[in-house]
LUMTORTOR-853402 format. One record per atom (N, C-alpha, C, CB): x, y, z. Coordinates in steps of 0.05 Angstrom, whole numbers, plus 5000, padded with zeros to 4 digits. Last residue first. Glycine has a CB too. Example, Ala and Ser with C-alpha at 12.3 -4.5 7.8 and 13.67 -1.06 7.14 Angstrom:
525749555142
527349795143
525850015157
528249885114
526448865156
524649105156
526449345156
522649115181
This chain:
616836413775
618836723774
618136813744
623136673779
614236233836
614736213813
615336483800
612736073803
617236123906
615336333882
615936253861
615636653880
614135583951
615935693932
615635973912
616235473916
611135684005
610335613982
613135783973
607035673972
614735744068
613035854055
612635704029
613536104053
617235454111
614235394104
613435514083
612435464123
621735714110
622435404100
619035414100
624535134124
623136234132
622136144105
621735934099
623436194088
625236184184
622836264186
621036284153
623236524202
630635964173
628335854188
625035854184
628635954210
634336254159
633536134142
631236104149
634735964136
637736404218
635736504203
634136494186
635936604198
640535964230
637635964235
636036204219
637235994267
646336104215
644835844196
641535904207
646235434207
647536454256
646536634216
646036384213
649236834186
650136414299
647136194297
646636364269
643936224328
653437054297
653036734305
650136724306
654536624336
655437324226
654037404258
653237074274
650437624252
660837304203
658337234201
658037214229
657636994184
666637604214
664537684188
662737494187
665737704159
668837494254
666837644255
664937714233
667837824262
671437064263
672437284254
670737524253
673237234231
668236764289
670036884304
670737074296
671836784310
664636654237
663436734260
665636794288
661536494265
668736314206
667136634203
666536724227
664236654186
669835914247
671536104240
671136294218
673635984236
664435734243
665435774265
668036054260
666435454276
663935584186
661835704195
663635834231
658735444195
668435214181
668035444170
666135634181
667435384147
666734804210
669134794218
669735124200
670934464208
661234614190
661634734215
663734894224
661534574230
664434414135
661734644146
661834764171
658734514148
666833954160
668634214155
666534424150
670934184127
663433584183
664333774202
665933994185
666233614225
659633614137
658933714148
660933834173
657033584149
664233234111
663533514085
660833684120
660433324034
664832764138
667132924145
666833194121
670232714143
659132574133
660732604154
663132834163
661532404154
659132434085
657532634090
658632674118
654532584086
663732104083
664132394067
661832504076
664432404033
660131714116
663131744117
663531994108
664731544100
656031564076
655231744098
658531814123
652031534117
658831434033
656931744035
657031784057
653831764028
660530854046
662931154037
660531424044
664131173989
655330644070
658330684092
659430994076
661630344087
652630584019
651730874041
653930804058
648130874061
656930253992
656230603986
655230734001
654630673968
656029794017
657929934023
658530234011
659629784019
650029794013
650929784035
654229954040
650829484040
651129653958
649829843966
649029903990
648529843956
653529203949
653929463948
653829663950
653929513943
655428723982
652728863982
653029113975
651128874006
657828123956
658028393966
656628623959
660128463963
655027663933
655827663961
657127903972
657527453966
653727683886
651627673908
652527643943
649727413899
656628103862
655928153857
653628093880
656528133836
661427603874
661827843880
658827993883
663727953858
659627273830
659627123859
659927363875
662226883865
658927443791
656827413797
657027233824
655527323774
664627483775
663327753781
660327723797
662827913750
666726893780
666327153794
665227353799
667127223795
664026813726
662826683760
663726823783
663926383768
665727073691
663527233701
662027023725
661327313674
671126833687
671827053702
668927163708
673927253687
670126143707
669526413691
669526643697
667726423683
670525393717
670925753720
671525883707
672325863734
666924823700
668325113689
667425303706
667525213657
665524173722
664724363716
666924623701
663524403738
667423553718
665223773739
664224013737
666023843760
670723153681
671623423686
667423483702
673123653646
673322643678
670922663687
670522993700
670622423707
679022703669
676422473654
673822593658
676122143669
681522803709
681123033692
678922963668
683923123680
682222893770
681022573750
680222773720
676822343770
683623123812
685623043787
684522883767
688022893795
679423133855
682422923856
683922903824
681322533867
675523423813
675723193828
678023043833
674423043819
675823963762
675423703773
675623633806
677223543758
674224513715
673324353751
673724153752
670424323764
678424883681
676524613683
675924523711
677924353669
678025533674
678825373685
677425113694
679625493700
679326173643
677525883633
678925653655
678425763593
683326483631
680726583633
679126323643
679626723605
690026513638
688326343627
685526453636
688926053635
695426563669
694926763641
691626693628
697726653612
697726253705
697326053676
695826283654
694625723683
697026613742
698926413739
699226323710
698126183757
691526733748
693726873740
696426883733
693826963749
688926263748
687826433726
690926523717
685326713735
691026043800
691925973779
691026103752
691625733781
688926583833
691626493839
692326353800
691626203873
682826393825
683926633818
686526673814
683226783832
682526023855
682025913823
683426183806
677825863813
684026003910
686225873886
684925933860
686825513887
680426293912
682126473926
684226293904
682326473965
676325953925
675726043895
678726253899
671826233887
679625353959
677725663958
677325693937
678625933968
678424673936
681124863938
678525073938
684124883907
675424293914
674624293939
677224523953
674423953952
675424133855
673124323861
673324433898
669924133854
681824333825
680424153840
676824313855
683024073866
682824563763
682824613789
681624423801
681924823795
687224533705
684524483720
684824553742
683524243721
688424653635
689024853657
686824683678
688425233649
691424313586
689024373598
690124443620
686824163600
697324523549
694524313561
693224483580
695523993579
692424883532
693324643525
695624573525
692624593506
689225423523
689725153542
690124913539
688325103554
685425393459
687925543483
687825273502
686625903506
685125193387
684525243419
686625343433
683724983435
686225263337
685825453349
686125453377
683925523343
686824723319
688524963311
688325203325
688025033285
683024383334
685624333346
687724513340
686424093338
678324593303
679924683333
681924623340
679124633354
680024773241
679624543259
680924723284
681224213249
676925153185
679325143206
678725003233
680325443214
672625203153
674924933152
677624953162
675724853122
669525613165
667725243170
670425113158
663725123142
672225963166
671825893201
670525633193
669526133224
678425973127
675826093132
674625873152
674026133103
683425773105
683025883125
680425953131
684226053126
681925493049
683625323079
683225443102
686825303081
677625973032
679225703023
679425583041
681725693013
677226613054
676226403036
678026223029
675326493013
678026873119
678026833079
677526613077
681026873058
679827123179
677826963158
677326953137
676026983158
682827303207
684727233188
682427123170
687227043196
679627473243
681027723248
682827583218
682627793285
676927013260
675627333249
677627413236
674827583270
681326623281
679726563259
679226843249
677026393265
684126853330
685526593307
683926573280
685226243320
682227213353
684027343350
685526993336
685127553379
676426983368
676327213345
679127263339
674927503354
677226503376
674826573362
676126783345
672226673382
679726593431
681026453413
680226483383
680926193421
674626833446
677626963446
679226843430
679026973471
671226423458
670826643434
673026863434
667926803439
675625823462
673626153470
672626373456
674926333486
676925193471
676425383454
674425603471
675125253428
680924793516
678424993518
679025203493
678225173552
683924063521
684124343521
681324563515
686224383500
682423603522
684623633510
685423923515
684423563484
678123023551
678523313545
680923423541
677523453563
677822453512
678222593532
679022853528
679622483546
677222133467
674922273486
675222343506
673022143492
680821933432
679921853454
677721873476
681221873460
680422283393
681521913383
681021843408
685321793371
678422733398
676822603376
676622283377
678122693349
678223033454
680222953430
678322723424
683722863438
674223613471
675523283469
676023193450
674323073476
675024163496
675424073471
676723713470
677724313458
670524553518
671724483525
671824253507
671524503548
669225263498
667524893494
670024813502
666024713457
666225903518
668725683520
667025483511
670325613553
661926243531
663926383521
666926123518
664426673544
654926023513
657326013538
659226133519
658525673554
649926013487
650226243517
652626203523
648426193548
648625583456
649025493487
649125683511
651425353489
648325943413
646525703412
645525583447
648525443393
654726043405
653026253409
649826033422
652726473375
657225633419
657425763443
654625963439
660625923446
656425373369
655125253383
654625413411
656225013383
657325743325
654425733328
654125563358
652925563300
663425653341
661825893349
658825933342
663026123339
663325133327
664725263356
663325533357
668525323355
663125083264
661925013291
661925093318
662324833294
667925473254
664825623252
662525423273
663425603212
671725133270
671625423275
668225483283
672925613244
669024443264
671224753256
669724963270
671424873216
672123883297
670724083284
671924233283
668724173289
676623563321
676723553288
674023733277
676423183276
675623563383
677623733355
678623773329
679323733357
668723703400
671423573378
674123683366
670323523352
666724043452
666724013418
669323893417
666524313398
661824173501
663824043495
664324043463
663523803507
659824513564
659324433535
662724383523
657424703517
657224543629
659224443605
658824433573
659724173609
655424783675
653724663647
655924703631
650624833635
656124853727
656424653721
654924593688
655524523745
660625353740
658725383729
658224993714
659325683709
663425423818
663225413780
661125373769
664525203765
663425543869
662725753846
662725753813
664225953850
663825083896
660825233891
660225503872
659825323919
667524863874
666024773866
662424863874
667124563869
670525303899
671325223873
668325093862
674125023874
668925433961
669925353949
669325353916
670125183961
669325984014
667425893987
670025763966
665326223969
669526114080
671226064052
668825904036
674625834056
665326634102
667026314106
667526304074
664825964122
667927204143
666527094119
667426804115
667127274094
């Protein structure tokens, strides 16, 4: 199989938020965009600082949401986000590393760059770029008729492997599977 890199399995549609927005922005915007992360540029410079998730979402904001200071339109990302610092990968490393540093760094979310140029981030890995890299590159259903016809394999020789040792023992008369035979044409009876 040939190695598949990083930058063919990320997902190149980025989305991005401030770290002086709030909470609640962040999650109309993922919901709005389809994506599960915004990758979070710092306000005073514009460079990327770290990745809000709807994980971060629910176990910093939901889960403590009230009214006043804490509630999701006036809690600032810079309070919530994960990764930070920022977790990246180069786009031209296997996807074999992207997985390596996920697990490494504990992290779901991994920024795509270019020689380190973290300015100019390329794209995001996602644990569902995998699944959907998996998904088209291993044929499942290929490798299910292998297992079946494998167990159908080894459920017919032990049939045989029974049928024989009746049939020595004597308590089934040999070739008793043919007798069936001469019914298989008939119309079923209804009862």
């Amino acid at each position: 199989m040939a190695t598949i890199f990083v930058g063919e399995l990320m997902t190149q549609k980025l989305e991005t938020i401030g770290t002086l927005s709030s909470a609640q922005e962040a999650s109309k915007k993922m919901r709005d965009n389809n994506v599960s992360s915004l990758v979070v540029i710092d306000d005073s410079n514009n460079k990327p600082t770290g990745i809000v998730t709807e994980r971060d979402l629910v176990r910093k904001v939901c889960v403590n949401d009230t009214s006043g200071s804490n509630s999701s339109s006036n809690m600032l990302i810079k309070n919530i986000m994960s990764s930070s610092p920022l977790v990246t990968i180069d786009a031209r490393l296997p996807v074999e590393a992207a997985a390596d540093v996920m697990i490494q760094n504990k992290v779901r979310h991994l920024l795509v760059v270019e020689n380190n140029d973290i300015n100019r981030p390329l794209g995001i890995v996602t644990p569902t770029d995998f699944v959907a890299y998996l998904k088209e590159n291993l044929n499942v259903n290929e490798v299910n008729a292998r297992i079946l016809e494998s167990l159908k394999g080894q459920e017919e020789e032990e049939e045989e492997n029974v049928v024989e040792e009746l049939e020595q023992e004597g308590i089934l008369e040999k070739n008793s599977q043919k007798g069936g035979q001469e019914y298989e044409d008939e119309e079923p009876r209804q009862g």
